[in-house]
PAROLO-581635 format. One record per residue (C-alpha): residue in three letters; x negated, y, z negated. Coordinates in steps of 0.2 Angstrom, whole numbers, padded with zeros to 4 digits, always signed. Layout:
N
alaXYZ ...
// end
This chain:
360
unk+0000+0000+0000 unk-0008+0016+0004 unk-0012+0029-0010 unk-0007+0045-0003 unk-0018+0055-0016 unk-0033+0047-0010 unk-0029+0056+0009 unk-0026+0072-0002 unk-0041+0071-0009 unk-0049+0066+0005 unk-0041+0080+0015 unk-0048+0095+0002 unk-0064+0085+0002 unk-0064+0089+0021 unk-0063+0106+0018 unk-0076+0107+0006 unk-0087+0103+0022 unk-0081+0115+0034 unk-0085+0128+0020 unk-0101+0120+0015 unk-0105+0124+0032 unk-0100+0139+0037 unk-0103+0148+0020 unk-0118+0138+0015 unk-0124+0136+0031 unk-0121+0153+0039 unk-0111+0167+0029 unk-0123+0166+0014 unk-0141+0167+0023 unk-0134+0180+0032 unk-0128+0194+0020 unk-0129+0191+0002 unk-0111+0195-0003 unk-0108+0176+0001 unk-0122+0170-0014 unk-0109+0169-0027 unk-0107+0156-0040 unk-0089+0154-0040 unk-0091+0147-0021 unk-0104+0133-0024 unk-0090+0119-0029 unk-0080+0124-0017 unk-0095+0122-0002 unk-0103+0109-0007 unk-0102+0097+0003 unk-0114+0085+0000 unk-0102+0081-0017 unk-0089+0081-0003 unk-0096+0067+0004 unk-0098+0056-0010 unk-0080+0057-0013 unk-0079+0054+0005 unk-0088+0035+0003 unk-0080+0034-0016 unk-0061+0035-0009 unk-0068+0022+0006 unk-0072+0009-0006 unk-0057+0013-0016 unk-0045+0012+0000 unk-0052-0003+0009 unk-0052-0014-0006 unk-0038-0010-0014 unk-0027-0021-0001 unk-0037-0036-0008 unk-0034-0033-0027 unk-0014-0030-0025 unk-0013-0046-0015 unk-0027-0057-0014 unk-0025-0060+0003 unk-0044-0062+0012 unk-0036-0061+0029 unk-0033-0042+0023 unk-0053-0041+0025 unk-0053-0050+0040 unk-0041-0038+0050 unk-0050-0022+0042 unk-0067-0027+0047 unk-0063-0030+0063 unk-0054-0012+0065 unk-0066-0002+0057 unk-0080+0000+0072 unk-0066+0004+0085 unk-0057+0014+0071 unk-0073+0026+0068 unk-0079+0025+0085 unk-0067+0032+0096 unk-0065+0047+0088 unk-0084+0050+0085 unk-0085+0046+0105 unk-0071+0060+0107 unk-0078+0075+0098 unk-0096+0069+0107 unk-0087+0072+0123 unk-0081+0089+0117 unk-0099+0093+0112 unk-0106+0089+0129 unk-0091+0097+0138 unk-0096+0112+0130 unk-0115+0111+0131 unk-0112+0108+0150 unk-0101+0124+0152 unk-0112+0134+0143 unk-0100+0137+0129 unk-0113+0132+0115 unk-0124+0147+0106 unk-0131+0140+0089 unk-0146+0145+0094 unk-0145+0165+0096 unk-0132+0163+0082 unk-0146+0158+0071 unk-0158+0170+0074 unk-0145+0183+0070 unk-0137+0173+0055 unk-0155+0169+0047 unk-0149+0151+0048 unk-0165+0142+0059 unk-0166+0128+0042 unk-0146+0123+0051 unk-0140+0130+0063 unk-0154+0133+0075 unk-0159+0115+0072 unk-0145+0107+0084 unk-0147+0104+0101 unk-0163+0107+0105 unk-0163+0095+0118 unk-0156+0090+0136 unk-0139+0082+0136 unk-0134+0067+0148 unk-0119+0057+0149 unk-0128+0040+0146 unk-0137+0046+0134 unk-0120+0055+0124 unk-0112+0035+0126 unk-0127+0027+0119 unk-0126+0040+0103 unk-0108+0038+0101 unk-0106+0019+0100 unk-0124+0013+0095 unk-0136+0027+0088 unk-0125+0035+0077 unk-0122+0021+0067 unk-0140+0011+0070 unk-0153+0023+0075 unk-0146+0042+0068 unk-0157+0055+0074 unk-0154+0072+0067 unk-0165+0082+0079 unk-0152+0071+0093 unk-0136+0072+0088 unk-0121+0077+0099 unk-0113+0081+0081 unk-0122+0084+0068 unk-0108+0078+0054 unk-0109+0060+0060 unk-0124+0058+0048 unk-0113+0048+0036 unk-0105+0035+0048 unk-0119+0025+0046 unk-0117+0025+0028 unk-0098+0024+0032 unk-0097+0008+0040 unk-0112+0000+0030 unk-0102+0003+0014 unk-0087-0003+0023 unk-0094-0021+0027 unk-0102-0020+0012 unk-0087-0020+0003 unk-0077-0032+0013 unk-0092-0046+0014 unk-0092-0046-0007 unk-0073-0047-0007 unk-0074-0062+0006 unk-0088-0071-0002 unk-0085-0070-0020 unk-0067-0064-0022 unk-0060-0060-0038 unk-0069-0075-0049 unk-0088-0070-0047 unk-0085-0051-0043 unk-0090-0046-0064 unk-0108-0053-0060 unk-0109-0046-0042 unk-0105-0031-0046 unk-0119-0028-0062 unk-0130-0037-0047 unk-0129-0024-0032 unk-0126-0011-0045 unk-0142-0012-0052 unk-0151-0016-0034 unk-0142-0001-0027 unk-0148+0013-0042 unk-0165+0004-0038 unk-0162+0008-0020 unk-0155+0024-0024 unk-0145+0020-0009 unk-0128+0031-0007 unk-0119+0012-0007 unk-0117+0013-0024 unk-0102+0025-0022 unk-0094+0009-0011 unk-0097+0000-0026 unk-0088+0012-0037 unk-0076+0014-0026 unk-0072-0006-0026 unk-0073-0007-0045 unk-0060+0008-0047 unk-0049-0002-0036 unk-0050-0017-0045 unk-0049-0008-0063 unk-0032+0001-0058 unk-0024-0014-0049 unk-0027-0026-0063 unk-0027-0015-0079 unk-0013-0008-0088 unk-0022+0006-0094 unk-0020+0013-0076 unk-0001+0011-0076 unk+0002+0018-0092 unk+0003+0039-0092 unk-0001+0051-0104 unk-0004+0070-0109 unk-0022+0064-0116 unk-0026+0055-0102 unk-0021+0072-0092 unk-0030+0083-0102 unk-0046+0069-0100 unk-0046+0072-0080 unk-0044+0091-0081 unk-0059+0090-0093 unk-0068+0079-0082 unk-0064+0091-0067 unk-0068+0106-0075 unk-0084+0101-0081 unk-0090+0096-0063 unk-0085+0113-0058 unk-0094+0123-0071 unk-0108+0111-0066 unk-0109+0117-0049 unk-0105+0134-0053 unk-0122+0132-0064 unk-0132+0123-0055 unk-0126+0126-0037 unk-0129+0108-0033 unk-0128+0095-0047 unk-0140+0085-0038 unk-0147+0076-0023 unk-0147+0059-0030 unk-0137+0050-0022 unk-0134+0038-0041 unk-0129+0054-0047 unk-0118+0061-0032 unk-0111+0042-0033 unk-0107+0043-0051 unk-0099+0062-0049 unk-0088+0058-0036 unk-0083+0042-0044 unk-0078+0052-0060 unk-0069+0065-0050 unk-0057+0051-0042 unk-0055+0042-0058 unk-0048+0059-0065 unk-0036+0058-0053 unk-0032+0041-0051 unk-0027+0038-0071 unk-0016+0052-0072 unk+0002+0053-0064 unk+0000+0075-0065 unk-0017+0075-0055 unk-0011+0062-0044 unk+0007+0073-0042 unk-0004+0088-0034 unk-0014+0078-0023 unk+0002+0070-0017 unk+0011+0087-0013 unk+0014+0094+0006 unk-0003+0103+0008 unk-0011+0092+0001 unk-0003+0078+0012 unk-0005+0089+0028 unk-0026+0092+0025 unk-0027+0071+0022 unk-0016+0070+0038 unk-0031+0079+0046 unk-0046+0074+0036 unk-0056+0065+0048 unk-0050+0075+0064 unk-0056+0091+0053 unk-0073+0086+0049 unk-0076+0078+0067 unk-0073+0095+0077 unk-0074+0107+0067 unk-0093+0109+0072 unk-0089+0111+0089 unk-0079+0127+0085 unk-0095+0132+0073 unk-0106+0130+0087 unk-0095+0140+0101 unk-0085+0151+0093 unk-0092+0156+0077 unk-0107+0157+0086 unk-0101+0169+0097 unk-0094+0180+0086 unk-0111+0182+0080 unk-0119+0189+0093 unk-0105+0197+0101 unk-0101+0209+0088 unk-0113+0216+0082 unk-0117+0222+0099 unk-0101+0231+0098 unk-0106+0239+0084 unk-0099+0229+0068 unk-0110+0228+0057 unk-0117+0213+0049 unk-0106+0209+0033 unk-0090+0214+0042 unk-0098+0201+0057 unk-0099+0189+0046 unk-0082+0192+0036 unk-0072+0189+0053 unk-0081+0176+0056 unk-0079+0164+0040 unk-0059+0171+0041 unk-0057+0167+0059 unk-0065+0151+0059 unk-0057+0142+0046 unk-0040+0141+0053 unk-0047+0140+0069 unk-0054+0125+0063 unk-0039+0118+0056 unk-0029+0119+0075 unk-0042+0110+0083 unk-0039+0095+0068 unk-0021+0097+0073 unk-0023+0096+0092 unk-0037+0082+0092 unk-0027+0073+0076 unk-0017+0061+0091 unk-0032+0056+0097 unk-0037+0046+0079 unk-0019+0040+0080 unk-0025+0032+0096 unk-0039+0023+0091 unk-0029+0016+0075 unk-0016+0007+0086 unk-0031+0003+0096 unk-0040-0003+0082 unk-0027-0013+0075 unk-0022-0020+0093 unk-0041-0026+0094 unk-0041-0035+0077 unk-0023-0044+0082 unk-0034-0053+0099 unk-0046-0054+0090 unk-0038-0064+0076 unk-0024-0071+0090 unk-0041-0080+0098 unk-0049-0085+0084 unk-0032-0096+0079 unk-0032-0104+0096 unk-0051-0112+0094 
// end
């Protein structure tokens, strides 16, 4: 059964990104007005992503734990690549589209926007449409190059569908009655590792914990006032620290005590469930899939159009972070049928998958 605060939380999580990047990555490098504590939780990304691979593990093994059913594994595993892929090879394609109608200026944008650690660092190289398809169904997940990359957010769908097999290969192979000792087992060879896996792991172990314990069914005002505590203390962390860390054992644990917040209490979960949340979980993965492409166009533009007209640099960049965003949100709206597609595709790839499978 889905968990439709998972996809809200998801969905701000997704804007976390798009403001990571254009605050972080541009507004704040460029005039100092955008340096300001009380925007670090809400643009840092790198915690967005961790909740990203926390709610994965969460959401693809929670099937499993409320039923017990392996085929569950079976028809998931087999969706994911086609699932991830097709939209990944659809914003590539907007990417090169607009690389080959010279619509791209990250470049010039940099210089003006002080951003050459970011934004001058994407494509500083030729693009070609065998070499777009060989990023979009191979490298991106085996051989990720930063310096080559037709979008520079795919950096996590490796991670993404690593973590996603990873969980469904310990749900197949040790099911519920050795999953205690697994999990101390790849926990401890993941904080080793300091492998950003660990947050699958979480994400699994939630799952397990609020489908078998009664703890999770139960509500309460303390177990309310627990999540806010827990919430506000990770923002006042960030506030502090700007970023809390960049260990990905302590992103993991973050994340996984951000979701838990949520997840044991009816109130949190009740915001996460409402319409706008509902509508930014609709577009989660549409949003973070293009909106680099309107960063690297549009915003861009605006960069070093107006000031040649005379704005000046802070209201430059003021338009710029207020036009992009919801910019940003109509291109997830208009690119959203095409992740519909490639779930019916998915799941039609599994079912003839499965359908041959039977007949051997």
């Amino acid at each position: 059964m889905r968990k439709a605060y998972l996809d809200g939380m998801r969905g701000w999580a997704s804007l976390m990104v798009v403001l990571a990047h254009v605050i972080r990555g541009i507004a704040a490098p460029a005039v100092n007005s955008y340096e300001k504590p009380w925007l670090y939780f809400v643009s840092d990304g790198t915690l967005a992503v961790y909740i990203f691979f926390v709610i994965s593990g969460f959401a693809l093994s929670c099937g499993f734990f409320e039923t017990g059913r392996t085929s569950i594994l079976a028809q998931l595993a087999l969706r994911r690549y086609p699932r991830l892929t097709l939209p990944i090879l659809a914003s590539c394609l907007i990417s090169f589209a607009l690389l080959e109608t010279g619509l791209v200026f990250n470049h010039e944008a940099a210089i003006y926007a002080k951003s050459a650690f970011w934004l001058g660092t994407f494509f500083g190289f030729t693009p070609a449409f065998p070499d777009l398809l060989r990023f979009s169904l191979f490298d991106v997940y085996f051989s990720y190059d930063p310096a080559h990359t037709y979008n520079s957010a795919l950096w996590t769908m490796s991670t993404e569908l690593f973590g996603s097999m990873f969980v469904f290969g310990c749900l197949a192979l040790f099911a519920e009655t050795y999953l205690i000792p697994v999990y101390i087992a790849s926990m401890v060879i993941l904080i080793l590792l300091h492998s950003p896996l660990v947050a699958f792991l979480l994400g699994m172990m939630l799952a397990n914990a609020q489908t078998k314990s009664q703890w999770f069914r139960e509500d309460s005002a303390a177990k309310t006032v627990s999540g806010f505590v827990v919430i506000v203390t990770v923002v006042a962390l960030c506030t502090w620290k700007k970023n809390i860390s960049g260990d990905p054992n302590i992103m993991a644990l973050v994340a996984a005590l951000l979701v838990t917040a949520v997840a044991q209490s009816r109130t949190l979960r009740a915001f996460f469930e409402r319409r706008l949340s509902n509508f930014l979980g609709h577009i989660s993965f549409p949003l973070y899939l293009v909106h680099m492409s309107v960063i690297v166009s549009y915003s861009s533009f605006l960069l070093i159009t107006l000031p040649e007209h005379g704005v000046s640099r802070q209201a430059t960049v003021n338009y710029m972070v207020l036009t992009t965003l919801p910019l940003c949100i109509v291109a997830a709206i208009l690119f959203a049928p095409i992740e519909t597609i490639a779930i019916r595709a998915s799941r039609a790839f599994a079912n003839v998958i499965s359908n041959i499978a039977r007949t051997k």
